[in-house]
N, C-alpha and C positions, 0 to 999 in steps of 0.2 A: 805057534798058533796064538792067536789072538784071544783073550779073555775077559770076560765082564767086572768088575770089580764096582763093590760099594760104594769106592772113592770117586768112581768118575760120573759125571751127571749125565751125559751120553756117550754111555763106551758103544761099539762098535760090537755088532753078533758075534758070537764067538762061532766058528769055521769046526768041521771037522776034523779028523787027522788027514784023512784021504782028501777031503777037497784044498788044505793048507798044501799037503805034497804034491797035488796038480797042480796048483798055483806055482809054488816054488818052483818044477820042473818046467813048466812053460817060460819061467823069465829066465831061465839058465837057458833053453833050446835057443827062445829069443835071441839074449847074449850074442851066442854063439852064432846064430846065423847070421846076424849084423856084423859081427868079429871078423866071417871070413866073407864078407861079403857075396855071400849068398844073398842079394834082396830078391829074386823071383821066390824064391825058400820062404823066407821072412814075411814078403807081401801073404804065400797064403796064410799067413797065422792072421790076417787083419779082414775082419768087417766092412761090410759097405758103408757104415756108418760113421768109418773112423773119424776120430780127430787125433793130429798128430799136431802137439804144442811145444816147443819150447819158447819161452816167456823170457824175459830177460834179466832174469837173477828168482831168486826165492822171497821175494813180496808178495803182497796180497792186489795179484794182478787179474784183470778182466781179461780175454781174449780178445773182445767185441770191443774196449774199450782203449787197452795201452798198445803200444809197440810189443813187435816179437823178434825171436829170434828166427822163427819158422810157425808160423799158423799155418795147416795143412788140413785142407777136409779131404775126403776120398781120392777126388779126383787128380790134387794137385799132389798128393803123396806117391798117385799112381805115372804121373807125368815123373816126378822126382825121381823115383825107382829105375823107370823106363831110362832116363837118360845117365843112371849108375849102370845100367844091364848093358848100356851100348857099348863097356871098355873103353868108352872116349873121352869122358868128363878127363878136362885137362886138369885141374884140379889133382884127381887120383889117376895119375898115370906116372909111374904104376900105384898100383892100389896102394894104402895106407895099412900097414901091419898093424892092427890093435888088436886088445885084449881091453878084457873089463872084467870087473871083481864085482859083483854083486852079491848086499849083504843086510841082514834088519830088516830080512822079508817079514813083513806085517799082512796079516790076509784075514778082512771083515765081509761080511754078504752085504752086498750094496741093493738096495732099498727095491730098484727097476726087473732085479736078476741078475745074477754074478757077482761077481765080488769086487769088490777094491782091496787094488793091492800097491804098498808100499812100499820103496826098497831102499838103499843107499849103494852106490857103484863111482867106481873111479874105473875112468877110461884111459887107459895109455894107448898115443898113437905115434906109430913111427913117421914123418911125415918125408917118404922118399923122396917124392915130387918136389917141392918146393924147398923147404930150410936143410932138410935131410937131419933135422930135431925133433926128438920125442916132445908131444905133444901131452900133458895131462889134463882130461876132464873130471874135476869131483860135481857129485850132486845128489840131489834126489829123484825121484820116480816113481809116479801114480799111473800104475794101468788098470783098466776097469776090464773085466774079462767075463766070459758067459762061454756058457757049452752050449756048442752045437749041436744038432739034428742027428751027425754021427757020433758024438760022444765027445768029439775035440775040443779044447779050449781054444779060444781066438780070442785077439782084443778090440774093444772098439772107442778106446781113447788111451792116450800115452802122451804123458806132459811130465817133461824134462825139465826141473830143474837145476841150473848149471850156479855153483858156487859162484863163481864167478863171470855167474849173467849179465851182470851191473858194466862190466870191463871192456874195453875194448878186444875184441877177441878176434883169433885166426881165423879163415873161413871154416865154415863146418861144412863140408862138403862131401858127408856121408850119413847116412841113418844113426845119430846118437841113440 
């Protein structure tokens, strides 16, 4: 759980217990449903609002401004999905076995409604398709998330950053 302290000149709300273990519990489902390549699963956890970023290392980057690794509003994350759901991206055929470790969940009430939340995660991916070599992604991870109408959590922005943003890198041709 996130806490206010004297020391910092603007800490962050402090969260309850129960809305820190929604928090928590949504970016483990998350995880997981990206993991097994669930994205029909996964899209309904996402907002019409979404923005789906990864930026190209952990800088102090503009979306509007720099290069990405994927800048994604609604529409184009729903085309993205769409053509993971068809089994035929050659890329993942067959699918890419991963796991991810998510961890240093940080969870403050973000200012609009819902919260900001923080994480740290290393992705390991098996890359059968092409090298037939494990793949690692270290990074970080701000998703901003709000409850729904029926009680659920959902997110409506998720920006990736990848350690190793800066590098030339393999295709990312799944839902980091």
């Amino acid at each position: 759980m996130t806490s206010n302290t004297s020391t910092q000149a603007a800490a962050p709300a402090a969260v309850s217990d129960r809305d820190y273990n929604a928090a928590r519990d949504f970016l483990y489902l998350e995880a997981r449903l990206a993991d097994e390549s669930r994205y029909l699963e996964w899209e309904a956890l996402v907002e019409d609002d979404m923005v789906y970023w990864v930026p190209r290392g952990e800088g102090d980057f503009d979306i509007d401004k720099h290069v990405s690794i994927t800048a994604d509003n609604r529409s184009r994350l729903r085309t993205r999905i769409a053509q993971l759901a068809t089994g035929k991206r050659h890329a993942q055929l067959p699918v890419s076995a991963m796991r991810r470790m998510v961890s240093n969940i940080e969870v403050a009430a973000w200012p609009e409604g819902g919260w900001r939340v923080l994480s740290n995660f290393v992705l390991y991916e098996m890359r059968r398709s092409s090298t037939g070599k494990m793949e690692v992604w270290p990074g970080r991870v701000e998703h901003r998330l709000r409850r729904r109408a029926d009680g659920t959590l959902a997110m409506f922005y998720k920006k990736v950053m990848l350690v190793h943003g800066d590098e030339a890198l393999p295709s990312l041709a799944f839902i980091i």
